[in-house]
LOVEXTI-426838 format. One record per residue (C-alpha): x, y, z; residue in three letters. Coordinates in Angstrom, 3 decimals. Layout:
% LOVEXTI-426838
u;v;w;resn
X;Y;Z;ala
...
//
This chain:
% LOVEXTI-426838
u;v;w;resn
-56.740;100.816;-158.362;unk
-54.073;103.974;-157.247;unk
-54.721;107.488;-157.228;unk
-52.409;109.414;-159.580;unk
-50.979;112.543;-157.958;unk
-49.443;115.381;-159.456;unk
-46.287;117.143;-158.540;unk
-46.954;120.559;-159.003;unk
-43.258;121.333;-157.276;unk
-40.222;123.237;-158.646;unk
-37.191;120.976;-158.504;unk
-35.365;120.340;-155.022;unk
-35.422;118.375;-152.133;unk
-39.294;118.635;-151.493;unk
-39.871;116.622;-154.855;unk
-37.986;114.179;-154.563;unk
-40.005;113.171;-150.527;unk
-43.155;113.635;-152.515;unk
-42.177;110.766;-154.863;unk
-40.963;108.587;-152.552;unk
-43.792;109.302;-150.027;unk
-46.191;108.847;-153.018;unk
-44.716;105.367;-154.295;unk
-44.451;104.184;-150.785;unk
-48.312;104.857;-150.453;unk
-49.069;102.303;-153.677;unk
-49.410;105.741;-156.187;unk
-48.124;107.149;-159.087;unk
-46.771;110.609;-159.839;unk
-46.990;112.737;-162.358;unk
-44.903;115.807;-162.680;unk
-45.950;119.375;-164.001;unk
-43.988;121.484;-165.832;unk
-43.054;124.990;-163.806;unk
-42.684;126.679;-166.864;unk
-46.206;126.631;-168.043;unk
-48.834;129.523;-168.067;unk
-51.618;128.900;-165.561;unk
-54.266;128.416;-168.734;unk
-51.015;125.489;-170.333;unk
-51.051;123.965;-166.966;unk
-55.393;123.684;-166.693;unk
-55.279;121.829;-169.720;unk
-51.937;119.393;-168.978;unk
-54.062;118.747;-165.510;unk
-57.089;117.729;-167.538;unk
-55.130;115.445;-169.403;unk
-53.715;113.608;-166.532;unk
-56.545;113.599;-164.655;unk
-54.892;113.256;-161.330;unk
-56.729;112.599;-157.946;unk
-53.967;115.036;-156.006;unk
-52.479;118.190;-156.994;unk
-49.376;118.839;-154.608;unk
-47.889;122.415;-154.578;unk
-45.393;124.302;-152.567;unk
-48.021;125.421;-149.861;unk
-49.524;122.093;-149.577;unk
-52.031;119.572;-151.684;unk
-55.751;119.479;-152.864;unk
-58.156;117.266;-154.699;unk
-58.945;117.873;-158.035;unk
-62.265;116.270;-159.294;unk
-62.529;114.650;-162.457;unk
-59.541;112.277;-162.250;unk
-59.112;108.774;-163.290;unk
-56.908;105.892;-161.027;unk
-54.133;103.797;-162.567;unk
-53.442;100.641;-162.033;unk
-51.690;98.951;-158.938;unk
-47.449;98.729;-160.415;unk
-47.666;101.627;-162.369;unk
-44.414;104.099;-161.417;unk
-45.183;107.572;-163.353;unk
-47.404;109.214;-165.932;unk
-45.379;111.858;-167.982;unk
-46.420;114.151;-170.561;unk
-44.651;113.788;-174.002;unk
-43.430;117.317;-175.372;unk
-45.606;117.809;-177.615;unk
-43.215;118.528;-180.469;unk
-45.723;116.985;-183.039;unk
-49.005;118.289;-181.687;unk
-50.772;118.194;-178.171;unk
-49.099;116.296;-175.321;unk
-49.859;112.916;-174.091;unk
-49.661;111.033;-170.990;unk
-47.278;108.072;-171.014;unk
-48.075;105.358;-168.120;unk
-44.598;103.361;-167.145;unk
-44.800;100.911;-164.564;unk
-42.558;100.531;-161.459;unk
-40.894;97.581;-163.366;unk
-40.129;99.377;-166.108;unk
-38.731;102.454;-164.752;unk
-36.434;99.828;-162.367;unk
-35.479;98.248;-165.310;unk
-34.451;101.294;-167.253;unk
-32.026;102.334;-163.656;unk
-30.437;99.105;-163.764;unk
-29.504;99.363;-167.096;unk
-27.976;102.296;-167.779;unk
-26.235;102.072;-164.364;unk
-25.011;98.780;-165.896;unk
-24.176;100.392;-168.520;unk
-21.924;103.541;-167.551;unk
-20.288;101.296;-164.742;unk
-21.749;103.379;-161.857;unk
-21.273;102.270;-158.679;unk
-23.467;104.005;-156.506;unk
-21.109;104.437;-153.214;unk
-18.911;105.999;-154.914;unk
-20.694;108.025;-157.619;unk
-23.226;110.891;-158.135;unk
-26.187;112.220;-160.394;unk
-26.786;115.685;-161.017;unk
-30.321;117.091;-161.945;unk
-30.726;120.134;-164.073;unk
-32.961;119.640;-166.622;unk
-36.593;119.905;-166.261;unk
-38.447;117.283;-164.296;unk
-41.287;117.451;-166.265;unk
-39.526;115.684;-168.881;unk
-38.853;111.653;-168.485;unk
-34.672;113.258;-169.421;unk
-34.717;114.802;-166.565;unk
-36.826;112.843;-163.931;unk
-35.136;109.781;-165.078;unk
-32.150;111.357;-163.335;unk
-34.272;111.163;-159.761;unk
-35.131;107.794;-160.561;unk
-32.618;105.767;-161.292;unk
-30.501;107.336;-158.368;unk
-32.964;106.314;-155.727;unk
-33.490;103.430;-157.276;unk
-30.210;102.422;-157.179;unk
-28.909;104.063;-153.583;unk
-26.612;106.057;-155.696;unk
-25.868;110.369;-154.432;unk
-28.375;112.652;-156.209;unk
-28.046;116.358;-155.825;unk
-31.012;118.090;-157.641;unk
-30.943;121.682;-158.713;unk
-34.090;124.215;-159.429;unk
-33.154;124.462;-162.913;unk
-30.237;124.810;-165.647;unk
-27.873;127.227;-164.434;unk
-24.041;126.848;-166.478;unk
-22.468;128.616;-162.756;unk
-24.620;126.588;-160.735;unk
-23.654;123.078;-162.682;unk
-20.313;123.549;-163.235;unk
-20.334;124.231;-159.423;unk
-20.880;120.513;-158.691;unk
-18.848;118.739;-161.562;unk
-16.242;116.623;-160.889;unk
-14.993;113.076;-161.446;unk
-17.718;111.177;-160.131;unk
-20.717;113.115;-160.958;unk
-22.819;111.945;-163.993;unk
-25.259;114.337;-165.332;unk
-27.442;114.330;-168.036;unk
-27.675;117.302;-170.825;unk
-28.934;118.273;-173.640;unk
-27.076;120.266;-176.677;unk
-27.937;123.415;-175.780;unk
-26.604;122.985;-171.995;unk
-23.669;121.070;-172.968;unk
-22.701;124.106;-174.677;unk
-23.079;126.618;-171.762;unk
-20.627;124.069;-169.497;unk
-16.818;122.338;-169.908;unk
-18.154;118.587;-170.224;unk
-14.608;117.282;-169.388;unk
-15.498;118.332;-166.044;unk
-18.050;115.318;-165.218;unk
-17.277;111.869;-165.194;unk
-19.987;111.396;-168.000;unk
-22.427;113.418;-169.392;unk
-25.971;111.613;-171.268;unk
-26.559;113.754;-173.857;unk
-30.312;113.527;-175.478;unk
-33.412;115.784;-176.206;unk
-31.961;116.731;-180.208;unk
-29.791;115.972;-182.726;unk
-26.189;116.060;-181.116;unk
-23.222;118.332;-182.438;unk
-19.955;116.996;-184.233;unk
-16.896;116.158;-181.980;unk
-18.584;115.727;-178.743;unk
-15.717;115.082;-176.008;unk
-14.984;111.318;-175.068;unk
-16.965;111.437;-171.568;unk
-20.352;112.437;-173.575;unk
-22.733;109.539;-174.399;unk
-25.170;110.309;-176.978;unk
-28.684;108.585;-176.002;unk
-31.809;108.161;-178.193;unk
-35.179;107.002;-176.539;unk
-38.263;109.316;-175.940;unk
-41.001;109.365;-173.470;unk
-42.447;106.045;-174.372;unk
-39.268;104.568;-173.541;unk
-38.701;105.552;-170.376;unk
-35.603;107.835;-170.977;unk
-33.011;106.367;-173.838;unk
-32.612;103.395;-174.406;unk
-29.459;103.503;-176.939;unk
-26.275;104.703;-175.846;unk
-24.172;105.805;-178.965;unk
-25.852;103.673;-181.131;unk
-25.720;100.168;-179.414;unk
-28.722;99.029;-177.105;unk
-29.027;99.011;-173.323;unk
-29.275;95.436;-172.240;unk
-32.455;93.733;-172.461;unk
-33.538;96.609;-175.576;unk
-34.454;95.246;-179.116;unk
-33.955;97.764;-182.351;unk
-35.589;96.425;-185.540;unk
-36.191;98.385;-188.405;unk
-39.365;98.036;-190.800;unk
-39.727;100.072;-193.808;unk
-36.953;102.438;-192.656;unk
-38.678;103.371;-189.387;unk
-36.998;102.249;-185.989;unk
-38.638;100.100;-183.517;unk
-37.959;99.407;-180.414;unk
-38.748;96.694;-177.630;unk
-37.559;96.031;-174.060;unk
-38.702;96.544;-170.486;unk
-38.533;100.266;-170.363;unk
-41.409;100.912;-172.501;unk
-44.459;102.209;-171.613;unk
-47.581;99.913;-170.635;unk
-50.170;102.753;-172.459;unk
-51.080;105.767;-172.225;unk
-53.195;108.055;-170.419;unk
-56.655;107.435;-172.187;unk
-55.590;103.597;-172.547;unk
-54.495;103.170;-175.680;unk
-51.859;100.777;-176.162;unk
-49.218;101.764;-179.029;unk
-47.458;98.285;-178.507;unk
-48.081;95.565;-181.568;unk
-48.985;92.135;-180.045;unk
-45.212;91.212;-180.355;unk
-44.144;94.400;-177.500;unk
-42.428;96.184;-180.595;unk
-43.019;99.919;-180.414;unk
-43.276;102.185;-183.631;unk
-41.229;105.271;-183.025;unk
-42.245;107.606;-186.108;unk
-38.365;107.800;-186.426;unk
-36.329;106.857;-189.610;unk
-33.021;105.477;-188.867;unk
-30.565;102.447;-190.089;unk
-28.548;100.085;-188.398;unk
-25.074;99.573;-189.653;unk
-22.968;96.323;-190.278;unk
-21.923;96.489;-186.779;unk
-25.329;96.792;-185.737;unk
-25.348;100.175;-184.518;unk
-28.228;102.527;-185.076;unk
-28.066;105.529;-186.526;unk
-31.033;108.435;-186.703;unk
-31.958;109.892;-189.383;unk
-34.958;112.214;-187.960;unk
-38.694;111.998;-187.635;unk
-40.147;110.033;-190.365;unk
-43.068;113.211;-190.438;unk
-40.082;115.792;-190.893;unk
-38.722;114.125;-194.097;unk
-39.046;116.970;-196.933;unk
-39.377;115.212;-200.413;unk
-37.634;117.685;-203.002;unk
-37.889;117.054;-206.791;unk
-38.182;113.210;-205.289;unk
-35.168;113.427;-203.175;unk
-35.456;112.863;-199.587;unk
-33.969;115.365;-196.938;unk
-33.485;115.088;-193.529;unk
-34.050;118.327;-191.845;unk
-31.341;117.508;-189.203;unk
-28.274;116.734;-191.778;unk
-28.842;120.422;-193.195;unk
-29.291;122.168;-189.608;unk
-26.080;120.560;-188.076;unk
-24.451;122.119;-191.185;unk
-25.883;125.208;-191.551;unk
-25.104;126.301;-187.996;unk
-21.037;126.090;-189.363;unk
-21.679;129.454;-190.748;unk
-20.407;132.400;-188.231;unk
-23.214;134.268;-188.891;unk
-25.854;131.802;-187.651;unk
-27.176;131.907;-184.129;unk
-29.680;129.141;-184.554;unk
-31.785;127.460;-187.371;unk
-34.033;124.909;-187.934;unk
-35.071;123.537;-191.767;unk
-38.586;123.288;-193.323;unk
-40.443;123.138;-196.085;unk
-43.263;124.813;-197.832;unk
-44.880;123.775;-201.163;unk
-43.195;124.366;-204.583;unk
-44.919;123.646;-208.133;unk
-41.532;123.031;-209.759;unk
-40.465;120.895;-206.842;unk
-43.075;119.641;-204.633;unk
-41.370;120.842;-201.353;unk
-38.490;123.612;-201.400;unk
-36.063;123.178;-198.597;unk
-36.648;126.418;-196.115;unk
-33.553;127.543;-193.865;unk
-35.093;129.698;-190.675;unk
-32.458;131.141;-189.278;unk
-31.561;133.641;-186.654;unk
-28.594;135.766;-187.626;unk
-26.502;136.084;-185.254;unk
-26.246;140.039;-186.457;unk
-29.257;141.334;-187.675;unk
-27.925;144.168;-189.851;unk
-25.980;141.383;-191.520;unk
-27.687;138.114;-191.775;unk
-26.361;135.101;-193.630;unk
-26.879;134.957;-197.412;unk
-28.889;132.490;-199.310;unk
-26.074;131.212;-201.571;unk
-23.609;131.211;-198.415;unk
-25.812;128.714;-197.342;unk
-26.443;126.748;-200.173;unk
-22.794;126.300;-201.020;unk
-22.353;125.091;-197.482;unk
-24.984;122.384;-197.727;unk
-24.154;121.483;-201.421;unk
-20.333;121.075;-200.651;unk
-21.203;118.650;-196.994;unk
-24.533;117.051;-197.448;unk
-25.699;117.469;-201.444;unk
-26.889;119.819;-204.197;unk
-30.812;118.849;-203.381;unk
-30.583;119.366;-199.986;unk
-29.920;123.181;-200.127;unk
-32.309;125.368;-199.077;unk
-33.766;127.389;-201.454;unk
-35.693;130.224;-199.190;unk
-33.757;131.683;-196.211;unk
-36.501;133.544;-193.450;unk
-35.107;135.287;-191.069;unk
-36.853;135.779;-187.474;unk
-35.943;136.546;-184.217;unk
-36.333;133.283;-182.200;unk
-37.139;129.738;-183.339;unk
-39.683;127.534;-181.308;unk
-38.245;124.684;-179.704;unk
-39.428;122.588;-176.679;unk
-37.793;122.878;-173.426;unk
-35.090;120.437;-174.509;unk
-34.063;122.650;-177.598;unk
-36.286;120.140;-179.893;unk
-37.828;122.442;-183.153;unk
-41.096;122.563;-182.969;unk
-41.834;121.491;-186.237;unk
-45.922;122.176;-186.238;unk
-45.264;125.554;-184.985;unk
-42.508;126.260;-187.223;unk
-45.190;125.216;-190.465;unk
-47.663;127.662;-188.615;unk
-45.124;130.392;-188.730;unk
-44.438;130.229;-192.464;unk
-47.302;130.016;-193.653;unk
-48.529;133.294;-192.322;unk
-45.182;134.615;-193.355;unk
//
């Protein structure tokens, strides 16, 4: 059995020697969000149970922790978007196999090629980055965080960097030789250079790159949810539990189809689907039109409880003006005339920020919370 230790590090240089000094010594790393309050961070240590704790100043031994197993690679927290965060365990094989396919994939050669890091490491997006560029012997450069100035200051036509749709709109895209674009639903027109990728913690990173599967990845669909298998995925989770069926598939709690080419396309999470007078809407479909409207900064879509209709379709937006937010029927008439007459919201609340995950995903628990106090 390994120790699991956990890299309590902002991102930069001294990271990435910590991995690679940890997976030369036969352990696994686990990386800790620097964004979290000191009370947040407590609880994601006592869910990863790590032997090690490794901080700027140095590293100290933190009781209570439980080993992993001799191959595995990484233990990463999921976001949390649905509820409290879980560990994911991925194995050394797994996380190799995930390098060597999207390199395959985007045609990178590695001496001639480079990755840029800017989103959080804490998040398998982001630390996939690391990995697949040591991995691989291909140029890394790793920054402390998102900065637009600071990014756009190393683009150019071999750097490949990986986004997500609130960063790729802070940057010019056309400046990197591709950008892998995941985290949330992606916006219309995306340049020619972007690749939009679906996958989530389980999976190691994505796993489909605009629609069609990385090599060696299965997509199946059962009863309108996607599911995925391959030799990215996860080998269990933190407390052991193993959310593979006997046959390796993976249930994803996503709805999606796959079209006659055999491309998949997402629909949303399967626990966001609002059921309206017995039509279903994706919360998604209405957001990415809804933010057409000039006088939307942001939204995200909900629900709350109707007697007439079962659910009623809430908008939550943040105006982009205060003193003149968007009206109810603007709205409406948007979402009637792109997506359908059901699918328009009915309520409209206002507020002053929306709560999202560090990779701009709604948090849709949170977002429940919120109205019903409102």
């Amino acid at each position: 059995m390994r120790d699991l230790v956990a890299l309590d590090l902002p991102a930069g240089p001294q990271f990435v020697r910590e991995l690679e000094a940890t997976w030369a010594s036969g352990d696994a790393v686990a990386p800790v969000d620097q964004r979290l309050a000191p009370p947040a961070r407590e609880r994601l240590l006592d869910m990863l149970k790590p032997a090690w704790v490794v901080t700027p100043t140095g590293r100290y031994r933190r009781p209570g922790s439980l080993p992993v197993q001799d191959g595995d690679a990484l233990v990463v927290a999921t976001s949390g978007s649905e509820g409290e965060p879980r560990g994911v365990v991925l194995a050394h094989s797994a996380v190799a196999a995930s390098a060597r396919a999207t390199t395959a994939r985007l045609a990178v050669a590695p001496s001639e090629h480079r990755w840029l890091a800017c989103l959080p490491l804490s998040h398998v997006g982001g630390l996939a980055v690391i990995t697949r560029a040591l991995l691989t012997g291909t140029g890394l450069r790793v920054l402390p965080r998102f900065d637009p100035a600071a990014v756009m200051a190393e683009a150019g036509p071999e750097v490949l960097v990986a986004l997500v749709p609130t960063a790729l709109r802070r940057v010019e895209p056309g400046a990197f030789r591709t950008v892998l674009l995941g985290g949330s639903a992606p916006p219309r027109d995306l340049p020619p250079n972007v690749v939009t990728t679906y996958g989530m913690t389980e999976t190691g990173s994505g796993v489909v790159y605009d629609g069609v599967p990385l090599e060696g990845v299965e997509v199946a669909m059962a009863g309108g949810e996607i599911r995925l298998r391959g030799p990215m995925l996860l080998r269990c989770y933190r407390d052991g539990t193993v959310p593979l069926d006997r046959d390796g598939w993976l249930r994803t709690g996503d709805a999606g189809e796959l079209d006659g080419a055999g491309r998949l396309h997402v629909k949303g999470r399967l626990s966001e689907l609002i059921i309206t007078g017995g039509e279903n809407v994706w919360p998604v479909a209405v957001e990415n039109v809804l933010r057409q409207h000039p006088g939307v900064a942001d939204v995200a879509v909900s629900s709350r409880p109707d007697p007439e209709w079962g659910e009623r379709v809430v908008a939550c937006v943040v105006p982009r003006d205060p003193a003149q937010p968007p009206k109810l029927e603007e709205l409406r008439a948007l979402v009637r005339d792109q997506v359908a007459p059901f699918a328009a919201p009915r309520e409209v609340v206002l507020m002053g920020s929306l709560p999202r995950t560090s990779l701009g995903k709604p948090r849709r628990h949170a977002l429940k919370a919120l109205l019903r106090r409102a």
